[in-house]
TIRO-862930 format. One record per atom (N, C-alpha, C): residue number from 1; chain; atom name; x, y, z. Coordinates in Angstrom, 2 decimals, always signed. Layout:
N
+-----+--------+-------+---------+---------+---------+
| num | cadena | atomo |       x |       y |       z |
+-----+--------+-------+---------+---------+---------+
| NUM |      A |    CA |       X |       Y |       Z |
...
+-----+--------+-------+---------+---------+---------+
% end
This chain:
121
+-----+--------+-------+---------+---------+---------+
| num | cadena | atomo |       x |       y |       z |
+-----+--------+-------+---------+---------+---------+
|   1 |      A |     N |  +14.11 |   +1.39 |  -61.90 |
|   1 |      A |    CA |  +14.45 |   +1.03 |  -60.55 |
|   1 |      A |     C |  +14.27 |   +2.24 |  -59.63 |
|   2 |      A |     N |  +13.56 |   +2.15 |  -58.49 |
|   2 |      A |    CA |  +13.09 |   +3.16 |  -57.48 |
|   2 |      A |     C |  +14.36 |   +2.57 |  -56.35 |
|   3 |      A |     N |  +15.13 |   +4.31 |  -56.02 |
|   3 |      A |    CA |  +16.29 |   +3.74 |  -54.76 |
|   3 |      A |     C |  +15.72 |   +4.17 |  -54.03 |
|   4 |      A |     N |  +14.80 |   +4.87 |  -54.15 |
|   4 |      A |    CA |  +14.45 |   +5.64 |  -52.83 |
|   4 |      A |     C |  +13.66 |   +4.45 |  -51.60 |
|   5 |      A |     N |  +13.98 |   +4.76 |  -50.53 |
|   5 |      A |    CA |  +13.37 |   +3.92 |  -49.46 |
|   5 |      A |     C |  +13.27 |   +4.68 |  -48.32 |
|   6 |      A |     N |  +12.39 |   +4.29 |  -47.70 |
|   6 |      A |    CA |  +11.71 |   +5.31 |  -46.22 |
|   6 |      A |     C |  +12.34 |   +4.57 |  -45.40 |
|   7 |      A |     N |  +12.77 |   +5.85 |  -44.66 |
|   7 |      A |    CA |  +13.42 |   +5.16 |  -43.36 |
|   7 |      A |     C |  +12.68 |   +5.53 |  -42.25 |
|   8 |      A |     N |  +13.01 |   +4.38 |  -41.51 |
|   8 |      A |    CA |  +12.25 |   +3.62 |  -40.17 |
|   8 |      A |     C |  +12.46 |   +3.76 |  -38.76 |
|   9 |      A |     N |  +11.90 |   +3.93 |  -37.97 |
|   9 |      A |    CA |  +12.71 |   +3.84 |  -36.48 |
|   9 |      A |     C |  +12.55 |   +5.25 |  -36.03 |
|  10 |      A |     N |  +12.47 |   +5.45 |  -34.44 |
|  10 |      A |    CA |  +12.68 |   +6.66 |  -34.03 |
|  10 |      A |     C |  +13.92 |   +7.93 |  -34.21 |
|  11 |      A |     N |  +13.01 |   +9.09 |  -34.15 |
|  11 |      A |    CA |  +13.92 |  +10.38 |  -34.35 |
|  11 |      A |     C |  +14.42 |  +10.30 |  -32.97 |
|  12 |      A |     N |  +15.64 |  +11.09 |  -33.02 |
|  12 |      A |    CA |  +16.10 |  +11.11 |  -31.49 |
|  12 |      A |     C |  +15.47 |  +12.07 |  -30.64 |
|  13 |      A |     N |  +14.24 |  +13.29 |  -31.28 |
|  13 |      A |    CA |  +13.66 |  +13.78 |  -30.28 |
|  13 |      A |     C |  +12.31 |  +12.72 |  -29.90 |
|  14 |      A |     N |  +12.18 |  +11.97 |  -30.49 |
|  14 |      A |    CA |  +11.02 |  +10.61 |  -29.85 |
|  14 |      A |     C |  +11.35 |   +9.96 |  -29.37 |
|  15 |      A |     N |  +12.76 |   +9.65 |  -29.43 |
|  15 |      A |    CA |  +13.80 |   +8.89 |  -28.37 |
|  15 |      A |     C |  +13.53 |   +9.43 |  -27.13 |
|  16 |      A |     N |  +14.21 |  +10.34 |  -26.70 |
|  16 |      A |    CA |  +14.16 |  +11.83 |  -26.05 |
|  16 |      A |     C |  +12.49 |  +11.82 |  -24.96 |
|  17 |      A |     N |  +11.50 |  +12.05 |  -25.86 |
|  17 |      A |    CA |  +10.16 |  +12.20 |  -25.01 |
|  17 |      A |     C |  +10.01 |  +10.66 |  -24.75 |
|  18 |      A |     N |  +10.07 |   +9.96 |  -25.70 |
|  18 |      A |    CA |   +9.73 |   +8.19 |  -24.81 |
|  18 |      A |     C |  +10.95 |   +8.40 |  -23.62 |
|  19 |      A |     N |  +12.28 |   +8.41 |  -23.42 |
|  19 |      A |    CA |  +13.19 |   +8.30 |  -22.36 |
|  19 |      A |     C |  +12.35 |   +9.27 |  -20.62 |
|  20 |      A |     N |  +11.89 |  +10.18 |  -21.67 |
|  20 |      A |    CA |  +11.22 |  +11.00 |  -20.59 |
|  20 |      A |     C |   +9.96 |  +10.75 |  -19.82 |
|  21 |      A |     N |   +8.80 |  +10.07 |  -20.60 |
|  21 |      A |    CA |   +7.79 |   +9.59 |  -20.12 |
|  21 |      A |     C |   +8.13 |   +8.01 |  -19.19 |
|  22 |      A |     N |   +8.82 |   +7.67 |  -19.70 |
|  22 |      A |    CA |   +9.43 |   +6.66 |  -19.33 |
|  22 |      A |     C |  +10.18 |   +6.74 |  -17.86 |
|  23 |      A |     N |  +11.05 |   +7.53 |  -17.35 |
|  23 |      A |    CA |  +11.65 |   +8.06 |  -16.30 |
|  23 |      A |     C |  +10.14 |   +8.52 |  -15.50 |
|  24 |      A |     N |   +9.36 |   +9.54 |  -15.91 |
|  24 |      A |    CA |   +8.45 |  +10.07 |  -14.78 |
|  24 |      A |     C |   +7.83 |   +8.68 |  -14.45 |
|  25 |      A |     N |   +7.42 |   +7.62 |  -15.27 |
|  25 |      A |    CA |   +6.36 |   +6.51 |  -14.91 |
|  25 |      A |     C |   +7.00 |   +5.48 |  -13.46 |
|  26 |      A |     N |   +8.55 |   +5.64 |  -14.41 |
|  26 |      A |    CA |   +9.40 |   +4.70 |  -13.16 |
|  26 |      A |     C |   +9.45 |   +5.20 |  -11.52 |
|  27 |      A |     N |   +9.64 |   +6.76 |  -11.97 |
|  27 |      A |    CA |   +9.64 |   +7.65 |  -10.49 |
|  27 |      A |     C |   +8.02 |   +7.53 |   -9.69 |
|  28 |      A |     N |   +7.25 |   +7.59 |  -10.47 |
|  28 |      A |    CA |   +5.55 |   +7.40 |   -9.54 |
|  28 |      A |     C |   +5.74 |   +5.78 |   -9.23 |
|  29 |      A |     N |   +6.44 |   +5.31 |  -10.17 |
|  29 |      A |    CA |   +5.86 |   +3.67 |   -9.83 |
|  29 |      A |     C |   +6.81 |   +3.36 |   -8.02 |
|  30 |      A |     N |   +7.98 |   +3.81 |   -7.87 |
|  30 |      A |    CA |   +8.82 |   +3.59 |   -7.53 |
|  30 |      A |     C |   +8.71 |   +4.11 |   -6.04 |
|  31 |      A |     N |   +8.11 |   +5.19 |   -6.07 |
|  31 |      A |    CA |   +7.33 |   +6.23 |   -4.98 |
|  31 |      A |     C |   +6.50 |   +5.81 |   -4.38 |
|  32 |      A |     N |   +5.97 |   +4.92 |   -4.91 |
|  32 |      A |    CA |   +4.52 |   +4.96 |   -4.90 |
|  32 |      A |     C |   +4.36 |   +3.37 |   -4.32 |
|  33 |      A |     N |   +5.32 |   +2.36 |   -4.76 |
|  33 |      A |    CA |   +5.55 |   +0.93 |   -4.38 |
|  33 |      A |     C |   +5.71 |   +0.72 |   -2.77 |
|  34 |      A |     N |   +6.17 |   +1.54 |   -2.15 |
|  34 |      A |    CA |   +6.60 |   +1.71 |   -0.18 |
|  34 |      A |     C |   +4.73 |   +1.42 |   +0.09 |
|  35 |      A |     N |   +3.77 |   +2.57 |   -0.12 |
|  35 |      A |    CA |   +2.83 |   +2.79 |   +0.08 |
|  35 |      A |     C |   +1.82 |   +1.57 |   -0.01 |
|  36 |      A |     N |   +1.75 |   +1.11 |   -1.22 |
|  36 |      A |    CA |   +1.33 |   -0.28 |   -1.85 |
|  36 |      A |     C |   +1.50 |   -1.04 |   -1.20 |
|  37 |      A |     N |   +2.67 |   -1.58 |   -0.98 |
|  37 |      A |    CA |   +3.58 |   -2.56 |   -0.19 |
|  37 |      A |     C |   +2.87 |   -2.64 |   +1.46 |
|  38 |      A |     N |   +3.35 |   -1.71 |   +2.22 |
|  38 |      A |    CA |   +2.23 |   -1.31 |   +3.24 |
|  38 |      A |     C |   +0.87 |   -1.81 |   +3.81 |
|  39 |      A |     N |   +0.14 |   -1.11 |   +2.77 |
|  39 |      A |    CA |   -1.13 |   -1.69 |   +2.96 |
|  39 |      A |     C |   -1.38 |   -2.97 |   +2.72 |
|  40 |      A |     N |   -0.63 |   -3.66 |   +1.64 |
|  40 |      A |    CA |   -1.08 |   -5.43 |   +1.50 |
|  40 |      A |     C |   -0.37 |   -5.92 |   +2.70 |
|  41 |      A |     N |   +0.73 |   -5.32 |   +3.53 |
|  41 |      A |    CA |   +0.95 |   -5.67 |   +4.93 |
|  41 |      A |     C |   +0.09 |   -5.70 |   +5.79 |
|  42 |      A |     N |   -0.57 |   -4.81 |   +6.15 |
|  42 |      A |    CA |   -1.48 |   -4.14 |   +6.74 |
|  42 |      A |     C |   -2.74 |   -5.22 |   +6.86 |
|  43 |      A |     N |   -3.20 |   -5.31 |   +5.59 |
|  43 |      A |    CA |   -4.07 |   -6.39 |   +5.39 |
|  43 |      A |     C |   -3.90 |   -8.31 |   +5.79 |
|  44 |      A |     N |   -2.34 |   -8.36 |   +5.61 |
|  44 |      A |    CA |   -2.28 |   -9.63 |   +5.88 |
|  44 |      A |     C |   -1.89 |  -10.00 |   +7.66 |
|  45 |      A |     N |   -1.61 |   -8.56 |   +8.56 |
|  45 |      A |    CA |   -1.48 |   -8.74 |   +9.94 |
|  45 |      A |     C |   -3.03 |   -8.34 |  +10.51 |
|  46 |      A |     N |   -3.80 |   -7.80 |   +9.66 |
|  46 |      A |    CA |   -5.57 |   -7.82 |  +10.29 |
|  46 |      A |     C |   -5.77 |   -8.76 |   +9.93 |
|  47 |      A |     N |   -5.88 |   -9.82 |   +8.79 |
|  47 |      A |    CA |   -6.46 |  -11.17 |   +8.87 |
|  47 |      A |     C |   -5.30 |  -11.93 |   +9.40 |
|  48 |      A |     N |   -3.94 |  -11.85 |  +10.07 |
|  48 |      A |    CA |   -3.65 |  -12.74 |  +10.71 |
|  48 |      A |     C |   -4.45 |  -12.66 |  +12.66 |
|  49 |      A |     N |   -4.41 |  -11.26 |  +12.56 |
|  49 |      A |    CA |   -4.58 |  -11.23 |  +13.90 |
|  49 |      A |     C |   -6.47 |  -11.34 |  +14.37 |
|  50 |      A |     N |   -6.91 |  -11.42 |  +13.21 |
|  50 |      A |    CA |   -8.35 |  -11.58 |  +13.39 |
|  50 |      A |     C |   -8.82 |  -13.17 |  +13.04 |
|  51 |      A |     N |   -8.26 |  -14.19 |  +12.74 |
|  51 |      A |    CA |   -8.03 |  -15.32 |  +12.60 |
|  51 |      A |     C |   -7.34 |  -15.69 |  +14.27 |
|  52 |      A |     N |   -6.82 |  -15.07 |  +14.85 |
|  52 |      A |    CA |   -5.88 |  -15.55 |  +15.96 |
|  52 |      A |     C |   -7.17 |  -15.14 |  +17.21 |
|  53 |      A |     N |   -8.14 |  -13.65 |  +16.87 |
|  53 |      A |    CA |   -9.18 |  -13.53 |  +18.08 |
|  53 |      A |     C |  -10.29 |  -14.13 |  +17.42 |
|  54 |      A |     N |  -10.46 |  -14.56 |  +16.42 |
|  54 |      A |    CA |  -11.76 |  -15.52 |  +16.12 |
|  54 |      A |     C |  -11.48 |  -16.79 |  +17.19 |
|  55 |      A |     N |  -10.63 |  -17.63 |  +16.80 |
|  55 |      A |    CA |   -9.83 |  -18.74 |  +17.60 |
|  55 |      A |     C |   -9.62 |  -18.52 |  +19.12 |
|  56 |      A |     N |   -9.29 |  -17.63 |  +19.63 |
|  56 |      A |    CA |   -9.26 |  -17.63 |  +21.08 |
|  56 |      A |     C |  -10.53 |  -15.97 |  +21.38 |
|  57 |      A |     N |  -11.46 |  -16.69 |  +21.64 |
|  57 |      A |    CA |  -12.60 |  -15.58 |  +22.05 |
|  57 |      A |     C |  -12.02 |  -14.92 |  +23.56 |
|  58 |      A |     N |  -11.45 |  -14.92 |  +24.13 |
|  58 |      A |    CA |  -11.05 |  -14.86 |  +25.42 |
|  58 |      A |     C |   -9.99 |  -13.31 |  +25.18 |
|  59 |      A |     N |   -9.43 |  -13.13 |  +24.11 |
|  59 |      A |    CA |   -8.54 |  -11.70 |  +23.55 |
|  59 |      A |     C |   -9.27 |  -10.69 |  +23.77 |
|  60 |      A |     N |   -8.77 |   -9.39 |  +24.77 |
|  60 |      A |    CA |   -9.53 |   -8.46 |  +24.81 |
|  60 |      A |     C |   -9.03 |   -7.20 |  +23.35 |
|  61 |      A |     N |   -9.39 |   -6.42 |  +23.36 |
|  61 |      A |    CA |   -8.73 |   -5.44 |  +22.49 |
|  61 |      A |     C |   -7.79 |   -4.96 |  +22.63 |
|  62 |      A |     N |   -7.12 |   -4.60 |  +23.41 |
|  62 |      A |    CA |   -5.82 |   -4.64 |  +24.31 |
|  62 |      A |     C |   -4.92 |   -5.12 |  +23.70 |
|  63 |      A |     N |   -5.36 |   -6.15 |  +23.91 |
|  63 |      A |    CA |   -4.45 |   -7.54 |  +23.35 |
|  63 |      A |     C |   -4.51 |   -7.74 |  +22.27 |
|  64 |      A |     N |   -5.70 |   -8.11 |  +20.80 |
|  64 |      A |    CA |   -5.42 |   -7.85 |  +19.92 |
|  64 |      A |     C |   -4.62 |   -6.67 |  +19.17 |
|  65 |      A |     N |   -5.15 |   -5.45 |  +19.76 |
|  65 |      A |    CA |   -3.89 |   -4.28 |  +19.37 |
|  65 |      A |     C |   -2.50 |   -4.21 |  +19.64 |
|  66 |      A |     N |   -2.05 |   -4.70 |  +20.47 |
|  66 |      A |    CA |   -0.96 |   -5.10 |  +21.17 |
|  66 |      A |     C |   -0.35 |   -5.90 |  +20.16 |
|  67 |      A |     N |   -0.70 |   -7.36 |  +19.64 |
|  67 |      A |    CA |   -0.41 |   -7.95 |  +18.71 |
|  67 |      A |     C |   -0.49 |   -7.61 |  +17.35 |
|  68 |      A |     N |   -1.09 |   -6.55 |  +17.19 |
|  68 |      A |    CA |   -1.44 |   -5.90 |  +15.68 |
|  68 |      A |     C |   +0.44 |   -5.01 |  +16.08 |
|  69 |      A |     N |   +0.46 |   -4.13 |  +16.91 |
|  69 |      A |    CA |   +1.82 |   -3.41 |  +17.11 |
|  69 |      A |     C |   +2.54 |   -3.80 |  +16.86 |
|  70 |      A |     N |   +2.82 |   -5.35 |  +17.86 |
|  70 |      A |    CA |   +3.94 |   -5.90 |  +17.43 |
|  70 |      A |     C |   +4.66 |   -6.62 |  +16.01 |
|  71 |      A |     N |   +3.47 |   -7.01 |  +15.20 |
|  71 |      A |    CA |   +3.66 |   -7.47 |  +14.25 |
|  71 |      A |     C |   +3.88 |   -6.74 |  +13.34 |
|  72 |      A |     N |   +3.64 |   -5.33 |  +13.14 |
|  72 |      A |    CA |   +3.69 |   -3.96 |  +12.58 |
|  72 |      A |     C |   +5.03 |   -3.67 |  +12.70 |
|  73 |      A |     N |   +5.62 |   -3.61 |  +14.12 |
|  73 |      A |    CA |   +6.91 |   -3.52 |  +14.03 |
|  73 |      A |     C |   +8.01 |   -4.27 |  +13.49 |
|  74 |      A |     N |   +7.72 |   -5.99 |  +13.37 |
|  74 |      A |    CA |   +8.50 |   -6.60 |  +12.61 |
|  74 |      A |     C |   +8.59 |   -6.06 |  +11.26 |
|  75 |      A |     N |   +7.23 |   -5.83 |  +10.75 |
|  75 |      A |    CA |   +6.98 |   -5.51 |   +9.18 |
|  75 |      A |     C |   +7.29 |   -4.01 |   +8.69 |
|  76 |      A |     N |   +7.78 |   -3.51 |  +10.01 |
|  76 |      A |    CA |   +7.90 |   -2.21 |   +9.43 |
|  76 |      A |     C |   +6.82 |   -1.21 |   +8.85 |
|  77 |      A |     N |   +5.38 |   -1.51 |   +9.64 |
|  77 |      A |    CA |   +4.55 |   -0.91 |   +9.55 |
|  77 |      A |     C |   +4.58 |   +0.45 |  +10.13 |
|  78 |      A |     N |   +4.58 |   +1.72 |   +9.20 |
|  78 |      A |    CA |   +5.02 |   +2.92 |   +9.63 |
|  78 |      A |     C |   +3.56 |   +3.94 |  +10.10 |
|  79 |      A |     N |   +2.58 |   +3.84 |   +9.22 |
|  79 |      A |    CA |   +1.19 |   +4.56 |   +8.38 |
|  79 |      A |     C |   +0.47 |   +4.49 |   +9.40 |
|  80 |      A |     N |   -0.01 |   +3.33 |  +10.34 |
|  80 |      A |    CA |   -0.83 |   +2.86 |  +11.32 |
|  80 |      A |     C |   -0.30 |   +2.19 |  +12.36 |
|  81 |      A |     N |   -1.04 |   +2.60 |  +13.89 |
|  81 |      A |    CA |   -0.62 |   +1.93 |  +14.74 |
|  81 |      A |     C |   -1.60 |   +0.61 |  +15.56 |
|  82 |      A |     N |   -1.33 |   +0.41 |  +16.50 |
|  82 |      A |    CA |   -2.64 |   -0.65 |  +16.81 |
|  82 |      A |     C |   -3.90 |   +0.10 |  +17.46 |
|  83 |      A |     N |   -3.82 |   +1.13 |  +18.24 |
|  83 |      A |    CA |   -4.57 |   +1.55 |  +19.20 |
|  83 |      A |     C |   -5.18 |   +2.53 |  +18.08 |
|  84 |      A |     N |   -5.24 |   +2.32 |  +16.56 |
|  84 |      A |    CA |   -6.14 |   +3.46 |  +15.37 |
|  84 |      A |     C |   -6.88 |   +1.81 |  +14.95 |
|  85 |      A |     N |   -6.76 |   +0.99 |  +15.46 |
|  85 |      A |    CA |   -7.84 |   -0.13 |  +14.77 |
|  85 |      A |     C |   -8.83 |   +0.16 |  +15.84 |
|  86 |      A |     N |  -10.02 |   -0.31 |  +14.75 |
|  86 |      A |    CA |  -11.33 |   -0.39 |  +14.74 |
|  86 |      A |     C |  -11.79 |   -1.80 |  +15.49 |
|  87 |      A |     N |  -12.20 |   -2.56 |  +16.83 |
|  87 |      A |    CA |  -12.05 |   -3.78 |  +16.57 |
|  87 |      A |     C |  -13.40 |   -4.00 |  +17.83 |
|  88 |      A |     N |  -14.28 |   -4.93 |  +16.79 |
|  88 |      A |    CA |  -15.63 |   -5.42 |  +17.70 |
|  88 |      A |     C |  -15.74 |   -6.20 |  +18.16 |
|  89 |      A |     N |  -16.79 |   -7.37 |  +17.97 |
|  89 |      A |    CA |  -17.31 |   -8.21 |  +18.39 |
|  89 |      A |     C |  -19.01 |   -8.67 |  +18.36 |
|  90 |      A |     N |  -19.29 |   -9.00 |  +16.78 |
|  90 |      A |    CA |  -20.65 |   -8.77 |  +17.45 |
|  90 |      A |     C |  -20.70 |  -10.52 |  +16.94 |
|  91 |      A |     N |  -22.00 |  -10.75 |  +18.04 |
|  91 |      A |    CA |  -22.74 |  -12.12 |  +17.73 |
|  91 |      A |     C |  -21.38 |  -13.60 |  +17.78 |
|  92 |      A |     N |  -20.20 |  -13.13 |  +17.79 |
|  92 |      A |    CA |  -19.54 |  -14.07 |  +17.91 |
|  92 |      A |     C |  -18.49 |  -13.92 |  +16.91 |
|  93 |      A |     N |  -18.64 |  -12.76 |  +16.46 |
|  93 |      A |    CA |  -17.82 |  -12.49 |  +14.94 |
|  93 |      A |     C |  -17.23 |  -11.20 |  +15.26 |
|  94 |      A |     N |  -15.78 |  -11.56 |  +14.91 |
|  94 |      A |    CA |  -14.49 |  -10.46 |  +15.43 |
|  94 |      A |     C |  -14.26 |   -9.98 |  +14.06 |
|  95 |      A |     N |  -14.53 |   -8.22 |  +14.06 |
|  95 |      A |    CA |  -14.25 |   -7.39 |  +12.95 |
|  95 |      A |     C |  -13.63 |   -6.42 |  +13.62 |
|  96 |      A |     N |  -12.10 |   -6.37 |  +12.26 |
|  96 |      A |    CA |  -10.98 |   -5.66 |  +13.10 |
|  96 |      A |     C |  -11.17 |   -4.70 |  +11.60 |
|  97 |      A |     N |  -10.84 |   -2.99 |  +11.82 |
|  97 |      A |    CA |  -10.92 |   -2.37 |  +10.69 |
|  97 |      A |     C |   -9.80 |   -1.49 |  +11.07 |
|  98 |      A |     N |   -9.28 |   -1.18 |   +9.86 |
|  98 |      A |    CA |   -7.95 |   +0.00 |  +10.30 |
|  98 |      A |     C |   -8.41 |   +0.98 |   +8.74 |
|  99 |      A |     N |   -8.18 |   +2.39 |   +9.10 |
|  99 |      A |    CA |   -8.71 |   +3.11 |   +8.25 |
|  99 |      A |     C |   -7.12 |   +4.04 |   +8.34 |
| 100 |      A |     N |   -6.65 |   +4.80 |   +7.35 |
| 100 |      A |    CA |   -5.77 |   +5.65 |   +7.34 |
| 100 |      A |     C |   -5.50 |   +6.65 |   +6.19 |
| 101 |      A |     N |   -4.21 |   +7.57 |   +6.10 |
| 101 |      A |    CA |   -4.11 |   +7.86 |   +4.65 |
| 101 |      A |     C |   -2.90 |   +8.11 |   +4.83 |
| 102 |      A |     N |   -2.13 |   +8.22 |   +3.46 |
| 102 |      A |    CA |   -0.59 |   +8.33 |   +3.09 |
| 102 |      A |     C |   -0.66 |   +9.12 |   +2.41 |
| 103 |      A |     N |   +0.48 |  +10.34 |   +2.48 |
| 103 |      A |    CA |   +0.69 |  +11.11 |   +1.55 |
| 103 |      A |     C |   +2.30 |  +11.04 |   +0.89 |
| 104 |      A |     N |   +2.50 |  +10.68 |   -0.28 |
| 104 |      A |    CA |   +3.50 |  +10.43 |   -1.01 |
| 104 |      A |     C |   +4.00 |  +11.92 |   -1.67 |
| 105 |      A |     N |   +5.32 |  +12.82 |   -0.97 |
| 105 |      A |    CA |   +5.76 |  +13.64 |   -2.17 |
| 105 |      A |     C |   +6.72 |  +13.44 |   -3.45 |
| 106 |      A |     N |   +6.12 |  +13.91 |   -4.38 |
| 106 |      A |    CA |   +6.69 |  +13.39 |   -6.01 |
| 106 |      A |     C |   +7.63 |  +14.47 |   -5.88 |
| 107 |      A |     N |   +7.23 |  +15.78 |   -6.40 |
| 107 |      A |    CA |   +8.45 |  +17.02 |   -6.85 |
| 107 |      A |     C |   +7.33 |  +18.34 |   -6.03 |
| 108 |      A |     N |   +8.37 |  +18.86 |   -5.66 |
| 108 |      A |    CA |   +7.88 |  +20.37 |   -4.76 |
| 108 |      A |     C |   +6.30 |  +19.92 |   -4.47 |
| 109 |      A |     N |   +5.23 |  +20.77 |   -4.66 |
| 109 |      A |    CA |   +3.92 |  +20.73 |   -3.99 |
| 109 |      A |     C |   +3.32 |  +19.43 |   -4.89 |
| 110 |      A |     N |   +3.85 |  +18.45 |   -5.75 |
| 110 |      A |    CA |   +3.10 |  +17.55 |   -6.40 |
| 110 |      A |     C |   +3.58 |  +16.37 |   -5.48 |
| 111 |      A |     N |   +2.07 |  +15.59 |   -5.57 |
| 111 |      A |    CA |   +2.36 |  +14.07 |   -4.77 |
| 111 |      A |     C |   +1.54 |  +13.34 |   -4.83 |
| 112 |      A |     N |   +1.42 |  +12.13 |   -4.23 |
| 112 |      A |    CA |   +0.47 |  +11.27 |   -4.59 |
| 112 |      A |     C |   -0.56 |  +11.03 |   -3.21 |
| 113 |      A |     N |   -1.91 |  +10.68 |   -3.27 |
| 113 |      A |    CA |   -2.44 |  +10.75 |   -1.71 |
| 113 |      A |     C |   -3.19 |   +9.22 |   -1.64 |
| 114 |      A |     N |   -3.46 |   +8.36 |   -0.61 |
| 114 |      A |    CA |   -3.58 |   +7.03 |   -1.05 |
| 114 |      A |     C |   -4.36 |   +7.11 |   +0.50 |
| 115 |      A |     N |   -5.57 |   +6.73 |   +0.16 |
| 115 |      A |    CA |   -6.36 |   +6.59 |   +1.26 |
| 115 |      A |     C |   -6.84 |   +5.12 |   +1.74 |
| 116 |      A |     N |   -6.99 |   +4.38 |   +2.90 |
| 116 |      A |    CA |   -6.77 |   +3.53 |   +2.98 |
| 116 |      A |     C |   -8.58 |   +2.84 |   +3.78 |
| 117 |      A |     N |   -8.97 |   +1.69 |   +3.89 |
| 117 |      A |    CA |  -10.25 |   +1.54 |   +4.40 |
| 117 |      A |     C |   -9.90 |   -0.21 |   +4.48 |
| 118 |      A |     N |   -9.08 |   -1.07 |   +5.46 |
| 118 |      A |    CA |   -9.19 |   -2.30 |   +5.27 |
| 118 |      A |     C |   -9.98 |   -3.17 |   +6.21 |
| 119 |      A |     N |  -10.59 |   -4.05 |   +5.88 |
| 119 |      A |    CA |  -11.37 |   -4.94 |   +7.11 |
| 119 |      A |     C |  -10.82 |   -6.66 |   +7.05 |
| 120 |      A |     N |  -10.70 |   -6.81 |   +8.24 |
| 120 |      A |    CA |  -10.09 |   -8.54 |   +8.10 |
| 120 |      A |     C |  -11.43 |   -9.24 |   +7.38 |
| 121 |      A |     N |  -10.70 |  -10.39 |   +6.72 |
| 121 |      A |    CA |  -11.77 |  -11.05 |   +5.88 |
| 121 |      A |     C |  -12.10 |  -12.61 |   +6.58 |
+-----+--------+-------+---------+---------+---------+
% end
C-alpha cells in the first residue's frame, strides 16, 4: 500500500501573485471604464445629432454644435466639446467627426492614453 499522495491546490505565495495580478487588472479595468464609457457616448450623440441634421437640412453648424453641447452636458460629456466637431455637408450628406484624446493616470508617471477618431454613421 502506497500512503503517499500529492497534494493539490495553490501555495499561498501563488495565492499572493494571482491576488496581485488580479488587483492591478481590476485597477486598469476600472480606470480605464470612465474613458470607454465616454466615447460610446460620444458616438451615440454624433449619430443622434447627425440623424436629426440629415432630417432637417435647414441646421446650420451652430446649431448642430449647440445640440451636440447640450446633449454632452446631460451625458456628462467631459473630453469634447461641440465647437471641436468636425461637421460638413457635401452632396446632401451630413458628416459630423469629433477627434480627441484622453489621458488616464494609473500610479505616479504611469497611465493609460486613449486616442479618439469618431464619425456619425
Amino acid at each position: 500500500m502506497n500512503l503517499k499522495s500529492k497534494q493539490r491546490g495553490l501555495s499561498g505565495v501563488e495565492m499572493l501573485a494571482f491576488a496581485i495580478l488580479a488587483a492591478i487588472a481590476l485597477l486598469i479595468t476600472f480606470k480605464a471604464l470612465p474613458a470607454i464609457t465616454e466615447a460610446k457616448t460620444v458616438q451615440n450623440i454624433i449619430n443622434e445629432i447627425g440623424s436629426e441634421g440629415q432630417r432637417n437640412a435647414s441646421m446650420t453648424r451652430g446649431q448642430l454644435a449647440e445640440s451636440f453641447r447640450k446633449r454632452a452636458l446631460i451625458n456628462d460629456v467631459i473630453s469634447i466639446k461641440g465647437d471641436d466637431l468636425k461637421i460638413e455637408r457635401k452632396n446632401g450628406k451630413l458628416t459630423i467627426q469629433a477627434a480627441w484624446e484622453r489621458k488616464v493616470p494609473l500610479y505616479n508617471n504611469v497611465g493609460l492614453y486613449f486616442e479618439y477618431d469618431l464619425k456619425n454613421q
